[in-house]
C-alpha positions in Angstrom: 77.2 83.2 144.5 76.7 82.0 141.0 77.9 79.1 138.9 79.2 79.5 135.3 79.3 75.7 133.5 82.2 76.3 130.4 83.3 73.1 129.0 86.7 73.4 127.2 89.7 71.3 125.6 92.6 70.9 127.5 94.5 73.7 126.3 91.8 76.0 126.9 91.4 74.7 130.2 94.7 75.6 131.2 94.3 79.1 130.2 90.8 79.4 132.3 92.4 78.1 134.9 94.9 80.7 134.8 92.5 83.5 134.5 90.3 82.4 137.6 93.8 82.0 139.5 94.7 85.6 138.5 91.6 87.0 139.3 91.4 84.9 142.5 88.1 83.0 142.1 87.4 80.0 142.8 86.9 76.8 140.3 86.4 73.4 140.0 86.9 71.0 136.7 85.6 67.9 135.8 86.4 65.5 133.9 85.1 61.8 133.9 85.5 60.9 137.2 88.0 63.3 138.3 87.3 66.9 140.2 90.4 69.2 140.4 89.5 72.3 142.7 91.6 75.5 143.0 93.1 73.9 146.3 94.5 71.1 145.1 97.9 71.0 143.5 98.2 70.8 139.8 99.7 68.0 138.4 102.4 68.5 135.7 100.9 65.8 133.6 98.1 65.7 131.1 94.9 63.9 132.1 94.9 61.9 129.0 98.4 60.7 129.3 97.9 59.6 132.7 94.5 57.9 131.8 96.2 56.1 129.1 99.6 54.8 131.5 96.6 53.7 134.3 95.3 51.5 131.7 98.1 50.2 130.2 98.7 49.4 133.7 95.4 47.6 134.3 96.2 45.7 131.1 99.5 44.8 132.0 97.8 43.3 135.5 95.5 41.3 133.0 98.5 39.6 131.7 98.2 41.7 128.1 102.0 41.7 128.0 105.3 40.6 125.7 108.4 39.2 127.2 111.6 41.1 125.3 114.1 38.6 125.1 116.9 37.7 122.7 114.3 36.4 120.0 112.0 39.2 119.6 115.1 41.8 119.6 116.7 39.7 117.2 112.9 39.7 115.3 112.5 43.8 115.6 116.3 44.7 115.4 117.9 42.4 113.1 
């Protein structure tokens, strides 16, 4: 068996991932510190987006947050 090592953007990934289904091979992609394999369910969501909500989240756990009450909707709303 041999390995091929293409890196791609996302949308290009998508489209390789498409091919290697059609022509039923397997694959594997990396990024950071996530593996997706040709077993696993696809996720409908972009990596990026979903990097960006986990660390919003982590923030938000940090206490990086603002309270919207009456005076900031007054403030950003008139």
């Amino acid at each position: 068996m041999n390995t091929i090592v293409i890196k791609a953007d996302n949308k290009l990934t998508k489209a390789l991932i498409a091919f290697c289904k059609a022509l039923g091979l397997t694959y594997e992609v990396k990024k950071e510190d996530t593996i997706i394999t040709c077993n696993e369910e696809e996720s409908p969501y972009d990596t990026e987006f979903v990097k960006m909500i986990l660390e919003r989240a982590e923030s938000a756990k940090k206490g990086n947050t603002v309270v919207f009450d009456d005076e900031l909707r007054e403030k950003l709303f008139g």
